[in-house]
VOGU-3710 file (C-alpha; in Angstrom, 3 decimals, decimal comma):
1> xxxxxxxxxx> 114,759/73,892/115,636  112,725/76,750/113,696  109,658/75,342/111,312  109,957/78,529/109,592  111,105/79,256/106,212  114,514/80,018/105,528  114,933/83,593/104,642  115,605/82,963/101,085  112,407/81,347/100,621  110,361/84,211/101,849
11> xxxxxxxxxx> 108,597/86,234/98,916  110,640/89,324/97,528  109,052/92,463/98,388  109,795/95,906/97,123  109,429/98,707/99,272  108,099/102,492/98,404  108,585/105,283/101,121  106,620/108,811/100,953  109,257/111,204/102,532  107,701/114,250/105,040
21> xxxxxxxxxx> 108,712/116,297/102,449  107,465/114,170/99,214  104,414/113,871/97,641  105,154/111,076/96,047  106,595/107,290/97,347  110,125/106,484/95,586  111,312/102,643/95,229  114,189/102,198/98,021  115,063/98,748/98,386  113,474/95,625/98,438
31> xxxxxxxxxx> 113,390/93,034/101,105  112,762/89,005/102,107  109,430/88,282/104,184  106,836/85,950/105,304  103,478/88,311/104,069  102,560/91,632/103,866  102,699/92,698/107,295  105,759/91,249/108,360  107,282/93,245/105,015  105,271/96,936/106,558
41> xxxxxxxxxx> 107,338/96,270/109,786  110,512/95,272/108,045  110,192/98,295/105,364  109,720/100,509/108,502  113,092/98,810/110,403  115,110/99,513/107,619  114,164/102,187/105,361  112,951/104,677/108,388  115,466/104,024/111,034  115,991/108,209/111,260
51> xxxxxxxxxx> 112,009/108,494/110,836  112,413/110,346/107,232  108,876/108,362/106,598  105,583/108,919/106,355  104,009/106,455/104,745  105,493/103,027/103,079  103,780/100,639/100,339  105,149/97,040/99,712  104,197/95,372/97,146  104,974/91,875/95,808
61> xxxxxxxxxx> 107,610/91,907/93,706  106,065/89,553/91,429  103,423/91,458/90,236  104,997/94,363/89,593  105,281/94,733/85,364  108,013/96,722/83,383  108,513/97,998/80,163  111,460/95,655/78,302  114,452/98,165/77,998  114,536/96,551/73,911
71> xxxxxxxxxx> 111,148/98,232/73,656  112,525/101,648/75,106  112,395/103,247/70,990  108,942/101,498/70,520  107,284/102,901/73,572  108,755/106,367/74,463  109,976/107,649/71,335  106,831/108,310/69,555  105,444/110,906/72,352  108,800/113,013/71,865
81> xxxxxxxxxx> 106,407/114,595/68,646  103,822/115,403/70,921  105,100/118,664/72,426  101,588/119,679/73,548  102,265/117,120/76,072  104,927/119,131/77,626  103,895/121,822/79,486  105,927/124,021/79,183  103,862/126,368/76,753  101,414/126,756/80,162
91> xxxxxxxxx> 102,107/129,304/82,850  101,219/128,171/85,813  99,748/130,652/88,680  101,417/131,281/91,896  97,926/130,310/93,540  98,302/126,674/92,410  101,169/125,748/94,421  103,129/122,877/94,255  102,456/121,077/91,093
//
């Protein structure tokens, strides 16, 4: 008999992958562990199996905090009058690179 925790009970982790050809780490999945290292190797298992990966966050799922889709009008719409913002009035030199 196992004393440990039935998967199900395990915290919810979500998992966030930086690709080799990203600069950025995108949400893939999300996942049942014990902690935070047990997640890192699980995260690795199954979202890098073809070794697309460089580098992988997981983060309680818990604390993560998100914007109410009722609120989208209250907190996106009033920056669509803010074209300055945008930057597409800026030309941006070949020197800079990827941006």
């Amino acid at each position: 008999m196992s004393t440990q925790p039935a998967l199900k009970d395990w915290p919810l982790w979500e998992v966030f992958v930086r690709s080799k050809q990203g600069l950025e780490h995108k949400h893939c999945g999300s996942l049942h562990a014990s902690d935070s290292a047990h997640a890192l190797q699980m995260a690795r298992d199954v979202y890098t199996r073809r070794q697309e990966g460089v580098s992988i966050w997981v983060v309680p799922s818990h604390l993560i905090a998100a914007s109410d889709p009722e609120d989208k009008e209250l907190m996106f719409d009033p920056a669509s009058d803010k074209i300055y913002r945008h930057p597409t009035f800026y030309d941006i030199p070949d020197e800079v690179g990827h941006m």
